[in-house]
N, C-alpha and C positions, 0 to 999 in steps of 0.2 A: 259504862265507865265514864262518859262523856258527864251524863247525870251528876255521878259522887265526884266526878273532880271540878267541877263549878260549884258544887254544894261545898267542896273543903279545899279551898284553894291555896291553904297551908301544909296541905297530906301531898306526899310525893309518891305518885304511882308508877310502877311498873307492867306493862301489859307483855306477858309472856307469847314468845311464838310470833310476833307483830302481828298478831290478830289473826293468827292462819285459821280458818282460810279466809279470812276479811281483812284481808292487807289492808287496801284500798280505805276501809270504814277506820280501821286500825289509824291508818295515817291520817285519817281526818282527827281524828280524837287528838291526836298529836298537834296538829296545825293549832287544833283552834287552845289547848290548854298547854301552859307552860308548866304545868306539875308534871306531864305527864309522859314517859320514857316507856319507850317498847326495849326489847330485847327479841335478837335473832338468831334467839339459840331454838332446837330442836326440829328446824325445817327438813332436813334430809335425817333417815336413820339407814341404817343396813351396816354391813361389815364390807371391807374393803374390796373385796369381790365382787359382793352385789351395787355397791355404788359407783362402779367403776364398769359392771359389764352394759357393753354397749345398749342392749335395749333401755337401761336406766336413766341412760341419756337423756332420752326426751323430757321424763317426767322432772328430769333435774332441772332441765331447761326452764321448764313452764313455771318454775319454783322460782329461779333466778327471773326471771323475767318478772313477776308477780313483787318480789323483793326489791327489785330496780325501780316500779313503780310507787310502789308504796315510800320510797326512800325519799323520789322525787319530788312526789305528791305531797308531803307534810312539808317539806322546807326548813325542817329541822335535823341537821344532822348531829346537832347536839345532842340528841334526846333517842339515838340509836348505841345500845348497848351492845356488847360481844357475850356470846353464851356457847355452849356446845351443847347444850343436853348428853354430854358424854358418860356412861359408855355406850349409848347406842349409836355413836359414830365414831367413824379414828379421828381424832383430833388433828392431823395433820391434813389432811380427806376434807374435814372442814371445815377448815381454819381457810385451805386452799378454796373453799367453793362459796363462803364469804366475801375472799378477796376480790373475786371475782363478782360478788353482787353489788359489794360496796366502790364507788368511786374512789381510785387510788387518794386522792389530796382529802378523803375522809376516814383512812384508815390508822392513825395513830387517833383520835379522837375516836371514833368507835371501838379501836380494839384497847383503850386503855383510856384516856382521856376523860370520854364519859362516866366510866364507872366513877373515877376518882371524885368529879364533880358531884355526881349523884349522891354519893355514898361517905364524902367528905373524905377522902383520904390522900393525904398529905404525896407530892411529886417532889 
């Protein structure tokens, strides 16, 4: 990704997943190109049961933690999209587990902001 977005630095790319599981590499690519936008949709899947029973915990954890980093590490929080990959989540499940990854004073710009930039659409 790094390669074709210095090769077309007028193409606006979107890196789905932020690079899971190369958060870290994900948010470099970010740092270093301004074409180039992740989206953080489809990290957690399961049904509301399963993402909620206690041993899930963990692995949610290790997700949010990995997503917190990679946020920090690009320095862009302009270039972090909202996704769901729904329906393999409930939308409110995580919408809620987002919130929580993304820094509150980044969350109308990730959960709307960015798209509109992105995608040219009128606020």
């Amino acid at each position: 990704m790094d390669e074709v977005a210095v090769d077309h630095p007028d193409v606006r790319f979107v890196m789905a997943h932020v690079g899971n599981p190369w958060m870290i590499e994900a948010a470099e690519v970010v740092y270093k190109n301004f074409n180039v936008w992740v989206d953080v949709s489809g990290l957690i899947i399961g049904s509301e049961d399963e993402l909620t029973d206690p041993e899930a915990r963990m692995a949610i954890e290790d997700v949010l933690d990995r997503v917190r980093a990679a946020f920090r590490y690009a320095e862009r929080p302009n270039r972090f999209l909202y996704g769901s990959d729904w329906p393999l989540a409930p939308m409110p499940l995580y919408r809620d587990f987002l919130q929580m990854a993304i820094p509150e004073e980044f969350h109308e710009q990730v959960f709307r902001d960015n798209a509109a930039l992105l995608f040219g659409i009128p606020r």
